[in-house]
C-alpha positions in Angstrom: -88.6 89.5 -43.1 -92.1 90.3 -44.1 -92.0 87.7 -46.8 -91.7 85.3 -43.6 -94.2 87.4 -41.5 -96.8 86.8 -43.5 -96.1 83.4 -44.5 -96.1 82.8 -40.3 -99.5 84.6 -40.6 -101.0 83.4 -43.2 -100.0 79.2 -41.7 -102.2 80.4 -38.7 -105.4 80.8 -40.8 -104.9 77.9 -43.2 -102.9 75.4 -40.7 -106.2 74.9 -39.2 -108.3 71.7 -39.1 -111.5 72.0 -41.0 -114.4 72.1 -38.6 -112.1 75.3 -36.6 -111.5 77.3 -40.0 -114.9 79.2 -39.9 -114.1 80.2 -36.6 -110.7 81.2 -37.1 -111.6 83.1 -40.9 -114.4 85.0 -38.8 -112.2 86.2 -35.9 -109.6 87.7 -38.7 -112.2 89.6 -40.4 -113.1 90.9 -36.9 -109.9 91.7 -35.6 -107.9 94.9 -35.8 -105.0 94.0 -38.1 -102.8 97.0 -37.3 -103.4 95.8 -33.2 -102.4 92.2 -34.6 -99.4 93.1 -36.4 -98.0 95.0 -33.1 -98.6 92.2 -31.2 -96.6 89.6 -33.6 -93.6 92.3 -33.6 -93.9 92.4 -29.8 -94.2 89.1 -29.3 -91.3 88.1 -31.2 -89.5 91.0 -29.9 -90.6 89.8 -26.3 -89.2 86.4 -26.9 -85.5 87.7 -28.1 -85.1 89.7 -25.2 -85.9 86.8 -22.9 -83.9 84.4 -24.6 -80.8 86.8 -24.6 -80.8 87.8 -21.0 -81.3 84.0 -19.7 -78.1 83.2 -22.1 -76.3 86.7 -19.8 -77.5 85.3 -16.6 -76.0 81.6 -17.1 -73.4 82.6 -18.7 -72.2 85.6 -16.5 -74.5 86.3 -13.9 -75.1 82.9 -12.1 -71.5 81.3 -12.4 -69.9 84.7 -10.6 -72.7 84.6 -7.7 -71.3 80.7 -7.7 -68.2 81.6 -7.5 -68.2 84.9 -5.0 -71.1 83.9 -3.0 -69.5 80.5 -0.5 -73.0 80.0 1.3 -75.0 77.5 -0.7 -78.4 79.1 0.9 -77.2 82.4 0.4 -76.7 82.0 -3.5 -79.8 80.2 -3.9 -82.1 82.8 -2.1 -80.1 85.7 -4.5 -80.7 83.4 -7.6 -84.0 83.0 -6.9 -84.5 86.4 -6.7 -83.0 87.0 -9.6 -85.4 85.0 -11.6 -87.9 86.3 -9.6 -86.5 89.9 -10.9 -86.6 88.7 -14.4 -89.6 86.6 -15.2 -91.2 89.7 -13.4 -89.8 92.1 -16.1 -91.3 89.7 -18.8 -94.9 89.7 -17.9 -94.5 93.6 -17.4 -93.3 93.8 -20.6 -95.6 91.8 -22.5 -98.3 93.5 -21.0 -96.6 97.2 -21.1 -96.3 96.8 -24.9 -100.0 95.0 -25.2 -98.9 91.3 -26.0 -100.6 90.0 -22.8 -102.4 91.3 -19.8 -102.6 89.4 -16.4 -103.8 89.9 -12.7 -103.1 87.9 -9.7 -105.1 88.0 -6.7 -104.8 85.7 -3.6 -101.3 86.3 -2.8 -101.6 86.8 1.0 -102.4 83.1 0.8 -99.0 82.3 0.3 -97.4 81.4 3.7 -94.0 83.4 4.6 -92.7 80.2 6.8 -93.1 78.2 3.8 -94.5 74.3 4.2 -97.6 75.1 1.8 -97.7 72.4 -1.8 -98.3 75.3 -4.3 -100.9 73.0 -7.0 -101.6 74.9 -10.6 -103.4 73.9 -13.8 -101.0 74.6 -16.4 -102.8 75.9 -19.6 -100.1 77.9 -20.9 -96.3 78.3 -21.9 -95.5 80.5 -19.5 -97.1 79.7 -17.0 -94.2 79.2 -14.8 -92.7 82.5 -15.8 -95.5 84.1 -14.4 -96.0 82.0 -11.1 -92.0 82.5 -10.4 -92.7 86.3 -10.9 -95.0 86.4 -7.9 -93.7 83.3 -5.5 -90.2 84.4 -5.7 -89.0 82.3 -3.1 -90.4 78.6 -4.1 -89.2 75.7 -4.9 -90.6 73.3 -7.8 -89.1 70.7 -10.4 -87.8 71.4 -13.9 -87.4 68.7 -16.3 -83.9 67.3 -16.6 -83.7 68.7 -20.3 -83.9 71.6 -18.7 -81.2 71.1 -16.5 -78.5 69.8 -19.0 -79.3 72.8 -21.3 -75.9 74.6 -21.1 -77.3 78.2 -21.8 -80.3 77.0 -18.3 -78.0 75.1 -16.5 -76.3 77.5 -14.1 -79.7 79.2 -13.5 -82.0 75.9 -12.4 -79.0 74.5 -10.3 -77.5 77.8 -8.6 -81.8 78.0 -7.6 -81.8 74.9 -6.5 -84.7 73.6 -8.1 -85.6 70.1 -8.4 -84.8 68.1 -11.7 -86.6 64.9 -12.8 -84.2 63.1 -13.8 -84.8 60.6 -11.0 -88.6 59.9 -11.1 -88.0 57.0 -8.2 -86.5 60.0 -6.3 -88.8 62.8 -7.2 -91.7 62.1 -4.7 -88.7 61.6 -1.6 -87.1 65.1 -2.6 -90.2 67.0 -2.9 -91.3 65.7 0.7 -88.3 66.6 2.2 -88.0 70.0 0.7 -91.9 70.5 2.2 -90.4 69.4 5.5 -88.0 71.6 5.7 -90.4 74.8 5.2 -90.5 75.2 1.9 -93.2 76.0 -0.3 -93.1 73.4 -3.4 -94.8 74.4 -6.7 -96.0 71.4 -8.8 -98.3 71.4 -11.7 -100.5 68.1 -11.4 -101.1 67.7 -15.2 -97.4 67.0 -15.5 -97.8 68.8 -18.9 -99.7 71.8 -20.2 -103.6 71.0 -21.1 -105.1 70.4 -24.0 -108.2 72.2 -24.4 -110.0 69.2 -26.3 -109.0 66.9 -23.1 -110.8 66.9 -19.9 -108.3 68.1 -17.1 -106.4 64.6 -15.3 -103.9 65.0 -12.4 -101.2 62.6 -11.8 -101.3 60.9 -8.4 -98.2 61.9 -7.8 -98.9 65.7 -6.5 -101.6 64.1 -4.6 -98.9 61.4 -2.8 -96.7 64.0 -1.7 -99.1 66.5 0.1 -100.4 62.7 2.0 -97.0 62.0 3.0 -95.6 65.6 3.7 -98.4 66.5 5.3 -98.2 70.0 3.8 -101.6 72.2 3.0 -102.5 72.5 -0.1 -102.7 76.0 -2.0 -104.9 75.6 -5.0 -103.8 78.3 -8.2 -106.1 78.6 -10.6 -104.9 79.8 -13.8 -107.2 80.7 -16.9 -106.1 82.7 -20.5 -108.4 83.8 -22.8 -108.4 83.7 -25.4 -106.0 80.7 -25.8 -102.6 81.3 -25.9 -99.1 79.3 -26.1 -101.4 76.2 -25.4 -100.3 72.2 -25.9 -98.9 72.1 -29.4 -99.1 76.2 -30.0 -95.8 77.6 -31.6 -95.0 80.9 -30.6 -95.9 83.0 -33.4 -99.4 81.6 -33.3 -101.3 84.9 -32.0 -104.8 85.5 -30.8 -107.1 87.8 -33.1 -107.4 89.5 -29.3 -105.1 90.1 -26.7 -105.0 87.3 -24.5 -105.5 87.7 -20.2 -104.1 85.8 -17.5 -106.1 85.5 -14.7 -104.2 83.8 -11.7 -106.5 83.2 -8.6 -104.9 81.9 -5.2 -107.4 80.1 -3.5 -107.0 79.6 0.7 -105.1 76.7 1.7 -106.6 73.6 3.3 -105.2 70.3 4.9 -105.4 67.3 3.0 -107.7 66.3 5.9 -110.2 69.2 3.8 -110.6 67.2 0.9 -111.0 63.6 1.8 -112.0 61.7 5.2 -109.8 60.0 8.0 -109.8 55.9 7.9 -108.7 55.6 4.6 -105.5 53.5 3.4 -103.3 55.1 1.5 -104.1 54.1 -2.0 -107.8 54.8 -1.2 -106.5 58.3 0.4 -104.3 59.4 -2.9 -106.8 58.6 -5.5 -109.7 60.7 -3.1 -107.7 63.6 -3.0 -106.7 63.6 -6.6 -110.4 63.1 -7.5 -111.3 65.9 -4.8 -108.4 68.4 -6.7 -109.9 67.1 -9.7 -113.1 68.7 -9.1 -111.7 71.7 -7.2 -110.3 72.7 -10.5 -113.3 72.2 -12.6 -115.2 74.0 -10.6 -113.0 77.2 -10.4 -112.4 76.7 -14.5 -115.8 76.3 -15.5 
């Protein structure tokens, strides 16, 4: 085990490209290594304990709330909560044992009656985790992988969240669960950032607040330094402890961001333009 420990640790000095190794060699020398070796064991630690009670809850938990609970709306509001529950025990832990810290402020922005398109960059891993921990009662799409993963399976569809598989469906679903007084969470990057990208929304986040009609309720998430970014393995740690910081900006019509008179392709590309440079703005 600590043959493979520091082999791990020693790939995340050397495994970089050239022009970032200076950076990287002079953060290590700077860094506490005792603080950095708790934080590996914790992380890993962290991630084990995740993975084992998701495998409980779809094996046990979810298929017996299927099968006692007959209301489909009932057992979706308990699963939810139930995710809610446990994604909220994994950011306390991680930051209880000093893996992570994070903050969220904004969340009497979050309507009760539901309706609102919930819109967040999407810098990290767990970025979801952490958004499900606080909006326990939203909806928002998973990939279909997702879905037909047998140990995630009875967890995504007793919640009733929205899989891809469909994309000609995808836009049609979302605006009829905003309709009905939900609150939708989408990420508009579609996949985590890149830090050595500039940010790009697809149109499609932008299409379904236009056609909807729902406000939009901007997130803005930031972690420094980096962590579980595009491409990061797990086990690639910061020299510090890394922060979330999850801001929840007011909501706004659609009618906010771009003017009336527009057709819709005209309308679509606006608003994504205008969230665009919402985003910027808060990140920079």
């Amino acid at each position: 085990m600590i043959s493979v420990t520091w082999a791990l640790w020693n790939g995340l000095v050397f495994s970089a490209p050239h022009h970032q190794q200076n950076s990287i060699a002079t953060a290590h020398t700077t860094m506490n290594p005792l603080n950095y070796a708790w934080r590996f064991v914790g992380t890993s630690l962290l991630w084990f304990f995740f993975g084992a009670i998701g495998v409980l809850l779809s094996v046990f938990v979810f298929p017996l709330l299927f099968l006692f609970v007959r209301s489909p709306d009932r057992r979706q509001v308990i699963a939810r909560k139930i995710i809610a529950a446990t994604f909220s025990a994994f950011m306390n832990g991680g930051q209880r044992v000093g893996v992570f810290s994070y903050r969220v402020t904004g969340l009497q922005h979050l309507a009760a009656h539901g309706g609102q398109l919930i819109l967040a960059n999407h810098p990290t891993l767990i970025d979801v985790v952490l958004l499900l921990s606080v909006l326990k009662q939203v909806d928002c799409v998973v990939k279909d992988a997702v879905v037909r993963n047998p140990f995630m399976r009875a967890s995504v569809t007793t919640a009733n969240y929205i899989s891809n598989r469909e994309p000609g469906e995808l836009l049609d679903v979302c605006v009829k669960r905003l309709q009905s007084r939900t609150n939708l969470l989408l990420f508009p990057e579609g996949t985590r950032t890149r830090e050595d990208h500039a940010l790009e929304f697809k149109l499609g986040a932008a299409e379904v607040a236009i056609r909807a009609g729902a406000p939009i309720l901007p997130v803005i998430i930031e972690c420094k330094p980096s962590f579980l970014g595009k491409h990061d393995p797990w086990y690639r740690i910061p020299p510090a402890r890394p922060h979330f910081e999850v801001t929840i900006l007011p909501p706004a019509p659609v009618a906010h961001y771009v003017p009336e008179g527009l057709n819709r392709r005209e309308k679509r590309h606006r608003l994504n333009d205008a969230l665009v440079s919402l985003f910027e703005a808060e990140l920079s």
